[in-house]
C-alpha positions in Angstrom: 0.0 0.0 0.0 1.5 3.6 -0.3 0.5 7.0 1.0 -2.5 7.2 -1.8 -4.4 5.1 1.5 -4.7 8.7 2.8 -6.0 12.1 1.0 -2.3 14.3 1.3 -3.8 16.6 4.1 -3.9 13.6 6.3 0.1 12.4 5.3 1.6 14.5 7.7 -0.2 13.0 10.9 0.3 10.1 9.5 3.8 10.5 9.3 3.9 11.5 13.0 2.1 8.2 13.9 3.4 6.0 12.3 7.4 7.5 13.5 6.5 6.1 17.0 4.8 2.8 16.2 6.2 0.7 18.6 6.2 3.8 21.6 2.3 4.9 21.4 0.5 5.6 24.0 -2.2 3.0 24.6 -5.0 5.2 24.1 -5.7 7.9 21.1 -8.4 10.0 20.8 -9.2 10.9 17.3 -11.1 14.0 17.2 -12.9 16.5 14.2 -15.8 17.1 12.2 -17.8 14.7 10.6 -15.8 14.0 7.3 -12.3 15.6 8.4 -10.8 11.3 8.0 -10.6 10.3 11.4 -12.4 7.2 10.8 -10.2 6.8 7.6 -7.1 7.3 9.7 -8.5 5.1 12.7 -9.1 2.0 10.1 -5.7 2.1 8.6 -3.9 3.0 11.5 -5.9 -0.1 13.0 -4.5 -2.4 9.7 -1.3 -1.1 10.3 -0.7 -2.4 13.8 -2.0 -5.7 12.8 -0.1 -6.1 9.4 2.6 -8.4 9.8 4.6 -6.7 7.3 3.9 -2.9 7.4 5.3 -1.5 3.9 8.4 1.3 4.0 5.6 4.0 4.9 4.1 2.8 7.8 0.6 1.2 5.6 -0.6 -2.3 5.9 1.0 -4.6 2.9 -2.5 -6.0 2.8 -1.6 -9.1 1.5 -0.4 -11.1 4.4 -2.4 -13.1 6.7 -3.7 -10.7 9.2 -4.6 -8.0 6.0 -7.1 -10.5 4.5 -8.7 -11.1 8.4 -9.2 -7.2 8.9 -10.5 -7.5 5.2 -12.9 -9.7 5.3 -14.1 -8.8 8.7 -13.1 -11.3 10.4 -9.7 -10.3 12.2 -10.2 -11.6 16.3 -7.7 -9.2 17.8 -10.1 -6.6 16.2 -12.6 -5.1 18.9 -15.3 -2.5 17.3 -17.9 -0.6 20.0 -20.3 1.0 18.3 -24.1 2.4 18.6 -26.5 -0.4 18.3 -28.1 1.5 15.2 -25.1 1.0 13.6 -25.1 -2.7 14.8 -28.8 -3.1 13.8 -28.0 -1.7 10.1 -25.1 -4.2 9.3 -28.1 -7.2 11.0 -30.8 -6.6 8.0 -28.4 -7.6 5.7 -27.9 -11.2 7.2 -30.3 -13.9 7.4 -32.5 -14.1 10.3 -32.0 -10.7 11.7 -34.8 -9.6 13.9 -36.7 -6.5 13.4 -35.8 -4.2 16.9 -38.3 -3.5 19.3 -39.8 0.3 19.9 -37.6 0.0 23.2 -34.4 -1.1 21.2 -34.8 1.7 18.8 -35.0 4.2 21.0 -31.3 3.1 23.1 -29.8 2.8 19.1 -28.0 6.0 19.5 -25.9 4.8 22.7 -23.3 2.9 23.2 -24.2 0.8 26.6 -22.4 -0.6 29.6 -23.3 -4.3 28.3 -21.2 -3.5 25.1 -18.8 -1.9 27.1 -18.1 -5.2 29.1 -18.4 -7.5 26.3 -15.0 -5.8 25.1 -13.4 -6.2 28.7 -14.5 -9.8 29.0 -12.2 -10.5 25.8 -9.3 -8.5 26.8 -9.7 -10.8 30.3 -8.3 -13.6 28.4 -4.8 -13.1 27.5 -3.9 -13.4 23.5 0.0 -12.6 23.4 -0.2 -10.3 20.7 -1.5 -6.3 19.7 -5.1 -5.9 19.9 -7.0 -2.9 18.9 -10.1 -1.4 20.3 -11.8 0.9 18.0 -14.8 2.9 19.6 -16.7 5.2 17.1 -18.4 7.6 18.4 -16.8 7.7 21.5 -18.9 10.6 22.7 -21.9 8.0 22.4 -21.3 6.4 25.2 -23.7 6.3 28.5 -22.4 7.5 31.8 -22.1 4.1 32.6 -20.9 2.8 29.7 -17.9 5.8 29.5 -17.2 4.7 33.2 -16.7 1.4 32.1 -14.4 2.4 29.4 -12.3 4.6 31.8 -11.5 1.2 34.1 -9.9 -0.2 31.2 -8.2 2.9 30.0 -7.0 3.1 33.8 -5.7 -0.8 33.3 -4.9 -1.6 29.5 -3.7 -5.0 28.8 0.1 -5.5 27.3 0.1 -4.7 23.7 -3.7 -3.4 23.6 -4.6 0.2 22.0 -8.1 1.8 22.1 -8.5 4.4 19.0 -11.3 6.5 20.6 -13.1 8.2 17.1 -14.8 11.5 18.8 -16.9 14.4 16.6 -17.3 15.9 20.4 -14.9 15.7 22.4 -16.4 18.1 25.3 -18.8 15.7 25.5 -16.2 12.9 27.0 -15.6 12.3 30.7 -12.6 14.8 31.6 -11.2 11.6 32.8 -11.3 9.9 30.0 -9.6 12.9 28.0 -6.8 12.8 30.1 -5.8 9.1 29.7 -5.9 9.3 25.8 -3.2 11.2 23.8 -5.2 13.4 21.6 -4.8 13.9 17.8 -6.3 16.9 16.3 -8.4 16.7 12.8 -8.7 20.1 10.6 -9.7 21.5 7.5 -6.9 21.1 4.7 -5.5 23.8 3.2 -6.6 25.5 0.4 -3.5 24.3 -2.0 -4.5 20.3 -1.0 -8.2 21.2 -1.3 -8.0 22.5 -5.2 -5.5 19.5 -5.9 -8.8 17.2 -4.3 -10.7 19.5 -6.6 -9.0 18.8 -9.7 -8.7 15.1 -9.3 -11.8 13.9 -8.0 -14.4 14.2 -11.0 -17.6 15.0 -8.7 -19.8 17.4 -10.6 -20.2 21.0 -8.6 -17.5 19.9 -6.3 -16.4 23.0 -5.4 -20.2 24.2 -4.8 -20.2 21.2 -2.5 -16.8 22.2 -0.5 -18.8 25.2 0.8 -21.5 23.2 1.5 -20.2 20.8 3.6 -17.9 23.5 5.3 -14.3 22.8 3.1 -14.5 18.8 4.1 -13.3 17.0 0.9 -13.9 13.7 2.2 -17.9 14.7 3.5 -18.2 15.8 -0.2 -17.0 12.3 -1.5 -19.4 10.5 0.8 -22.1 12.4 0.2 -21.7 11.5 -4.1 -21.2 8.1 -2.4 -24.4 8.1 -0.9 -25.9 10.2 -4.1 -26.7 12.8 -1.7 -25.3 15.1 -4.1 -28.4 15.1 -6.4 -30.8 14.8 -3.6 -29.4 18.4 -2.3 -29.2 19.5 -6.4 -32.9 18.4 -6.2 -33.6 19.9 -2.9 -32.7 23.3 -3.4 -34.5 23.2 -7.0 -37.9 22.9 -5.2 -36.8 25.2 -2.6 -36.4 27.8 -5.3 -40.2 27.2 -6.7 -41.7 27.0 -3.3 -43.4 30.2 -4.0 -45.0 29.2 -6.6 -45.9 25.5 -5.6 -48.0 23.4 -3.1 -46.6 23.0 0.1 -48.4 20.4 0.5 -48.0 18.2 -2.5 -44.2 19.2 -1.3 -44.7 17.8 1.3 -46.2 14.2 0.1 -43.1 13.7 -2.1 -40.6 14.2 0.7 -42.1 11.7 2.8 -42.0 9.4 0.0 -38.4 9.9 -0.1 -37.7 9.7 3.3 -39.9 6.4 3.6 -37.9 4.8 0.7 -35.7 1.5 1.1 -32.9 2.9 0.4 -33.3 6.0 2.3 -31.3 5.0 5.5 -28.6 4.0 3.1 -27.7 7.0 2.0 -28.3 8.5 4.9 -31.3 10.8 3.8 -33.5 11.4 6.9 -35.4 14.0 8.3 -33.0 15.4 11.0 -30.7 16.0 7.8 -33.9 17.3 5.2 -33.9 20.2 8.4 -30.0 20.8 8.5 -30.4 21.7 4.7 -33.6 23.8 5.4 -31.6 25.9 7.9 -28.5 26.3 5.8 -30.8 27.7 2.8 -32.5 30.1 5.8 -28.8 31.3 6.7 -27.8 31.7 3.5 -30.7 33.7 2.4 -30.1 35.8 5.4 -27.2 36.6 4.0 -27.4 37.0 0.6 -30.2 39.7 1.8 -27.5 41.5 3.6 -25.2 41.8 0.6 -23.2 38.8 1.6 -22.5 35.7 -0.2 -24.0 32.8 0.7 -21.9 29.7 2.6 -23.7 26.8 1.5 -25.6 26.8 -1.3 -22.6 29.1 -3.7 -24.3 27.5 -6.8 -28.0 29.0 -5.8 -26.7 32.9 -4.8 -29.2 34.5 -7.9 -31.8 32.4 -6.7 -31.5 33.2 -2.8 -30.9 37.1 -4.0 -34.5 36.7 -5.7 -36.0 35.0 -3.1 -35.3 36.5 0.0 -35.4 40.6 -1.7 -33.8 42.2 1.1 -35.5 40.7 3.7 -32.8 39.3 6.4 -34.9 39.6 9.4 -38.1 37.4 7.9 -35.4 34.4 7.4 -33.5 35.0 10.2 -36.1 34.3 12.2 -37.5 31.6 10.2 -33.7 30.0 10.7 -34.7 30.3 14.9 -37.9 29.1 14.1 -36.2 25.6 12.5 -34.3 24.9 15.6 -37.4 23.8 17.4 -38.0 21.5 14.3 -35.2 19.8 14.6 -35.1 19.2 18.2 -38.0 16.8 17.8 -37.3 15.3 13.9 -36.1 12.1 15.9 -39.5 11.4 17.0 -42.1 13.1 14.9 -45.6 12.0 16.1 -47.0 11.6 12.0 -44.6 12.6 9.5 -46.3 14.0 7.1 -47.8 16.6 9.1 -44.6 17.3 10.6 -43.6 18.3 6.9 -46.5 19.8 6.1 -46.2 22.3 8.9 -42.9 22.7 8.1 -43.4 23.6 4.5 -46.0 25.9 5.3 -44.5 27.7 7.4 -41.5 28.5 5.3 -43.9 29.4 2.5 -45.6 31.8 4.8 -42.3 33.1 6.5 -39.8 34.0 3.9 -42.5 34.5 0.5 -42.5 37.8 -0.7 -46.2 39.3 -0.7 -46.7 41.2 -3.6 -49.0 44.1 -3.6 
């Protein structure tokens, strides 16, 4: 493998890492937005550890043993604690998974102290060689469960390291911040992010930079996912909303969100309301002269739309934030989007006299 594992901006950490491989500390805590490749980093730097014959820069050779374990999934020094959603997800796919309970789905989010313990009972039992705990989120852990976790941060076994992959750190125990080593994850530098630009044949990539705040990797997975029309698509009927139904709108979105394939790409309500907020700000904006931050590719449109009128969407921005503090559990969806729609129609539509 060679350094192409990693997009450049990431090389230099990597670098650092990799210079100390057999002096880390047991514990790192990978921290940054979503998309800034932590989780990237945490996988490879997980193969790495476990390759039996690391290449000259530091990446797994993939071809030994070990490499086709991790590969295939199936590597036992490998310990992953994760959400139960996320556990649930990779279920449906195999035969006889059980549709959760209403109880179930509402502890998906967490990571519990029975997960938590379920690592520990393995690490009990002495294996001889480097084992690696990934935990992703880490900031998804219970009280109880982060308590747990601290013990055996407190106690590591010979030759075990726990990569701790965190989008909030402030959300950790301080406890557990001060027994990891921490590894910061930023935005890359203008330079690396036009050399992304150039390479990576996305359409409107550099409409979608400034949409995902400058995180290359965010825009990458969100072509992955084809989330890159649904915004294109989005915004479109956002533009006509003056001049449509809200409530015809408001049928078709929950026949996307409802679709098989919607939890797949990741399309959910909670995220339909991010978007809805970042078109509020940026018309906002674009009212006070200034150009917009997310949607770059829609400033005419915005310009047209919101005439001047920062205060209306301002407030209809605030007005959002209640909507998505309850999109997790919305009593009947499609009047949750109904109100929704309306209210943006009603709040940032010029009246014409």
């Amino acid at each position: 493998m060679s350094q192409h594992a990693l997009p450049e901006w990431l090389i230099s950490l990597w670098q650092d890492i990799t210079a100390r491989r057999d002096r880390l500390p047991h514990a790192l805590l990978l921290t940054g937005a979503p998309g800034s490749g932590k989780r990237l980093f945490a996988e490879q730097l997980c193969a790495a550890l476990l390759c039996q014959h690391p290449d000259s820069d530091g990446f797994a050779c993939g071809q030994c043993n070990a490499c086709h374990w991790l590969a295939s999934g199936n590597h036992p020094d490998v310990l992953r604690v994760v959400p139960a959603a996320d556990q649930e997800e990779a279920g449906e796919e195999g035969e006889g998974a059980e549709t959760p309970t209403k109880k179930e789905k509402s502890r998906s989010s967490q990571i519990v102290i029975d997960q938590v313990r379920a690592i520990q009972s393995v690490l009990e039992v002495g294996a001889g060689g480097r084992r690696v705990v990934i935990v992703e989120p880490a900031e998804a852990m219970n009280v109880a469960a982060a308590n747990a976790m601290l013990k055996m941060l407190e106690e590591p076994g010979q030759g075990t390291v726990f990569l701790l992959v965190c989008h909030a750190p402030r959300r950790l125990l301080p406890t557990i911040l001060s027994r990891c080593q921490r590894i910061d994850f930023g935005r890359p530098s203008a330079a690396q992010v036009k050399n992304w630009v150039a390479g990576c044949g996305i359409k409107d990539a550099e409409a979608l930079l400034g949409f995902c705040s400058g995180l290359p990797l965010l825009v990458e997975r969100m072509h992955q996912q084809g989330l890159d029309e649904a915004r294109r698509q989005f915004a479109t009927e956002l533009v006509r909303l003056p001049n449509s139904d809200p409530l015809k709108l408001a049928a078709q979105w929950e026949t996307r969100l409802k679709a098989k394939d919607a939890d797949e790409r990741g399309l959910s309500l909670a995220l339909l309301i991010s978007w809805i907020q970042r078109w509020l700000a940026d018309g906002a904006r674009v009212a006070n002269g200034i150009a917009p931050r997310f949607y770059l590719d829609y400033q005419t449109e915005l310009a047209a739309l919101s005439n001047g009128r920062s205060e209306a969407w301002t407030a209809c921005f605030r007005e959002f934030h209640t909507y998505r503090g309850v999109a997790q559990h919305p009593l009947n969806l499609r009047l949750f989007l109904e109100e929704m729609l309306l209210v943006l129609h009603r709040r940032t539509t010029v009246v014409r006299r």
